[in-house]
N, C-alpha and C positions, 0 to 999 in steps of 0.2 A: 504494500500500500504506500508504503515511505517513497519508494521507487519511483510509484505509477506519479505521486504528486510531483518529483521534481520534476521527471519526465517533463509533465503538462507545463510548470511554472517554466523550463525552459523553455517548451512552445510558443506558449504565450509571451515571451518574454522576446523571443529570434520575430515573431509576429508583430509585434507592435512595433520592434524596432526594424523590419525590414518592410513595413507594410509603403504606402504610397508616400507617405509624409517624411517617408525616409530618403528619397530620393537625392540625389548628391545634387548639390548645387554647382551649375557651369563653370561660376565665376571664382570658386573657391580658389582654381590655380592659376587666374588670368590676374596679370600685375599690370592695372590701365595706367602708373604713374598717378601725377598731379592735376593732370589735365582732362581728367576724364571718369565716369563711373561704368563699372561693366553692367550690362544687361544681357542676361541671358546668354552669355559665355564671351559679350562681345564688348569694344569699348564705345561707349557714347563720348565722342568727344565736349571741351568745353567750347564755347566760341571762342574761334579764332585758331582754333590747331585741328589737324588731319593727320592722319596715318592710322596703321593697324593697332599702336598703344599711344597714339595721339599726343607724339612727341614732337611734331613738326609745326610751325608758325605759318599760316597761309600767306599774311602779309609775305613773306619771306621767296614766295613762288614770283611776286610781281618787284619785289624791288631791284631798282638798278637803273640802267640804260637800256634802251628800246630804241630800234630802228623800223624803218620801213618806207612805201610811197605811200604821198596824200592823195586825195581825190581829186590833184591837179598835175599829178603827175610831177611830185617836188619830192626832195627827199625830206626827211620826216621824224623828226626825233624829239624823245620825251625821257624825262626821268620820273622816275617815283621814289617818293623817301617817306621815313615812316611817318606815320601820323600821331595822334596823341593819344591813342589807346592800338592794340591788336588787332581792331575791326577797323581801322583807318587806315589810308594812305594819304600821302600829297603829292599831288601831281606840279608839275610848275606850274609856275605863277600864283602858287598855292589853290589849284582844284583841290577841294576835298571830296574824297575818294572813300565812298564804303563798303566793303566787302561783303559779297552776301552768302557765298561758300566758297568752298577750295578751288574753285575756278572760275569764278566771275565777278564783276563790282559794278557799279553805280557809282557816274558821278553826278554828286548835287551840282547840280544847275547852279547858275553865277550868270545874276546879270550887274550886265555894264551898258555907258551908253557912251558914243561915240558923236559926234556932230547932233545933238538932238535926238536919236536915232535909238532906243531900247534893245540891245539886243540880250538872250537868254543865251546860253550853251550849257551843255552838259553830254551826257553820253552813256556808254555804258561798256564794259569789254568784258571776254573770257578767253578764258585760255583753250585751245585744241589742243586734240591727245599728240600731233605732232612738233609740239613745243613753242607753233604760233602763237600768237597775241593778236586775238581779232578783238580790231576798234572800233565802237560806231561812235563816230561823232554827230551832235544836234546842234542845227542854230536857227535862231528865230529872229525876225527885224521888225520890231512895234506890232510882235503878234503874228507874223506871216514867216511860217517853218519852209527851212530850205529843204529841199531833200540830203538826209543824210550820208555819211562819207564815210563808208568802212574801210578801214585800215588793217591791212597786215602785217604784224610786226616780230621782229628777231631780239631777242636778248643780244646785247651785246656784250 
């Protein structure tokens, strides 16, 4: 009888602990760093960083020097430097530049005016998986949008 009960409290015992609640959790061996929380085996990054343990800086993909032709058939060159937080950049002339994931940004609009003249610009870019830098530029004059000017551009 003494037997038969430990028998059972062992059962019970491999049961409760092996039952569905016991399931191992994914993330137990996933180390996301700083920058990130795992779900469900995987890292959710914070903003502003990418990669498989979300140790890289997205900014970090766009800054530098950038080449390429305008939509005048001119050569064509930009820098971007950091901005005042990890989700910014600056473009010259200080555009501020926001990044909205690991491969593309928003620039806030900036207007200026010229001879009386109101003009807006802004744009937007991403990156392609072949390492280009596609640019659309936007401008408007007292309200009336040009058609815009995509640029393809090379890290320099």
């Amino acid at each position: 009888m003494f037997k038969n009960l430990i028998f059972i409290i062992v059962a019970l015992l491999c049961f409760m602990g092996c039952g569905e609640d016991a399931v191992m959790d994914p993330c137990t061996t996933i180390n996301c760093g700083e920058n990130a929380i795992c779900l469900d085996g995987n890292c959710d990054c914070n903003d502003g960083y990418y990669g498989t343990f979300c140790d890289s800086l997205i900014q970090d993909k766009f800054l530098g020097d950038w080449s390429g032709i305008d939509c005048e058939n001119e050569n064509f060159n930009v820098t971007f430097r950091e901005g005042n937080n990890i989700l910014n950049l600056i473009l010259e002339n200080d555009y501020q530049i926001e990044i909205i994931d690991e491969n593309s940004f928003n620039i806030i609009d900036l207007e200026f005016t010229i001879l009386d003249k109101l003009y807006v610009s802004g744009g937007f870019g991403k990156l392609l998986e072949d390492g280009l830098l596609e640019f659309t530029a936007t401008l408007s004059e007292n309200g009336v949008a040009f058609p815009p000017c995509v640029i393809f551009m090379t890290k320099d």
